[in-house]
C-alpha positions as CSV (number, residue, x, y, z in Angstrom):
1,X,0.0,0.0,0.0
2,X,1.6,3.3,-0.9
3,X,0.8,6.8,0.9
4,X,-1.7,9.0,-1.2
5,X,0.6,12.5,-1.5
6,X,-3.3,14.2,-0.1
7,X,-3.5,12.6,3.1
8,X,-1.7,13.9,6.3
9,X,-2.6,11.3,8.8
10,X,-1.0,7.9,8.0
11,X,-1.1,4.8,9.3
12,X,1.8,2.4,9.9
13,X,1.8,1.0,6.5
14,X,1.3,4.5,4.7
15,X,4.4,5.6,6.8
16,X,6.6,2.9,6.0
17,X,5.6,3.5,2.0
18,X,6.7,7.3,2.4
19,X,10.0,6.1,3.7
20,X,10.5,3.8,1.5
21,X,11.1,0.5,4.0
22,X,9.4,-2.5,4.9
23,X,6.7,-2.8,7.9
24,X,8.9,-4.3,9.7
25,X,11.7,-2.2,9.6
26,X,10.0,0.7,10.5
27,X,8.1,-1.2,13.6
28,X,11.9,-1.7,15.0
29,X,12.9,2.0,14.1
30,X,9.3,3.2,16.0
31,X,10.6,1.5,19.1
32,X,14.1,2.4,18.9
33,X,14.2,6.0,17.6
34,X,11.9,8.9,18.7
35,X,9.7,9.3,16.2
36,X,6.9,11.8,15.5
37,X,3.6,9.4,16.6
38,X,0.9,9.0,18.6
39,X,-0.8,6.2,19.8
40,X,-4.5,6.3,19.0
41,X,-6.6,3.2,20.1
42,X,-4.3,0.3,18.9
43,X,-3.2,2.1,15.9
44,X,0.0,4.6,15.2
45,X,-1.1,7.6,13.4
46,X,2.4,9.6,11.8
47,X,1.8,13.6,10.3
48,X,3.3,12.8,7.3
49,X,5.2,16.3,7.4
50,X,6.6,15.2,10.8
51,X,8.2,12.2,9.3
52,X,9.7,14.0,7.1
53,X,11.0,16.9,8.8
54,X,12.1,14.0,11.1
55,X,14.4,12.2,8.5
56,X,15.6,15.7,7.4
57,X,16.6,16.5,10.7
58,X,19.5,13.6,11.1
59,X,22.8,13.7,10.2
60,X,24.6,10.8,8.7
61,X,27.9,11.9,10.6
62,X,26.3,11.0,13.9
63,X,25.5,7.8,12.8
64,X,28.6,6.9,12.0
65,X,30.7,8.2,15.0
66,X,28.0,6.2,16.9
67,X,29.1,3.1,15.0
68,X,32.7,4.3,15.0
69,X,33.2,4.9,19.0
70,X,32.2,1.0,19.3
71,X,34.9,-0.5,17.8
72,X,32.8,-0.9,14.5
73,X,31.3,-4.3,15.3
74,X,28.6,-4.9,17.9
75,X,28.4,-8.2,20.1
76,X,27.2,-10.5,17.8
77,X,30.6,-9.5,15.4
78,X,28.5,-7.9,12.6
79,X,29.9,-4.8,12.0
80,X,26.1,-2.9,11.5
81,X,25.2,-4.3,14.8
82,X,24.3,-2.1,17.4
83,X,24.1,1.3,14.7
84,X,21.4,3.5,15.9
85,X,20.4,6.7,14.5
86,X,21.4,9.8,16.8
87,X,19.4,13.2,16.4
88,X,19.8,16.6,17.3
């Protein structure tokens, strides 16, 4: 299901679509990352401007000093293990 460019409530899926990533993946970046959402009932309703004001707001840099000041492999040895996204 892809977002509709008209709507500015979205649900999970819809959100996932805008940014271009699986369900899934965004489900582990909503409980990892601080995300523009609220909790409605059961559902996650996302301002679509908020998302994206939220991915403009990051800076790859911080990423990968995040990465970097770990030794560049998490516990399990893979060397993307353990990333996380830092924002301002």
């Amino acid at each position: 299901m892809s977002a509709s460019p008209d709507r500015d409530i979205l649900n999970i899926e819809e959100a996932a679509a805008l940014l271009g990533v699986s369900v899934k993946t965004f489900n582990k970046v909503l409980h990892r990352e601080n995300l523009p959402a609220r909790k409605i009932g059961r559902e996650w309703k996302f301002s679509r401007q908020a998302l994206i004001d939220w991915v403009g707001s990051g800076r790859s840099m911080d990423f990968y000093r995040e990465s970097g000041e770990r030794g560049g492999k998490g516990a399990d040895g893979r060397r993307t293990a353990g990333w996380e996204i830092g924002l301002d």
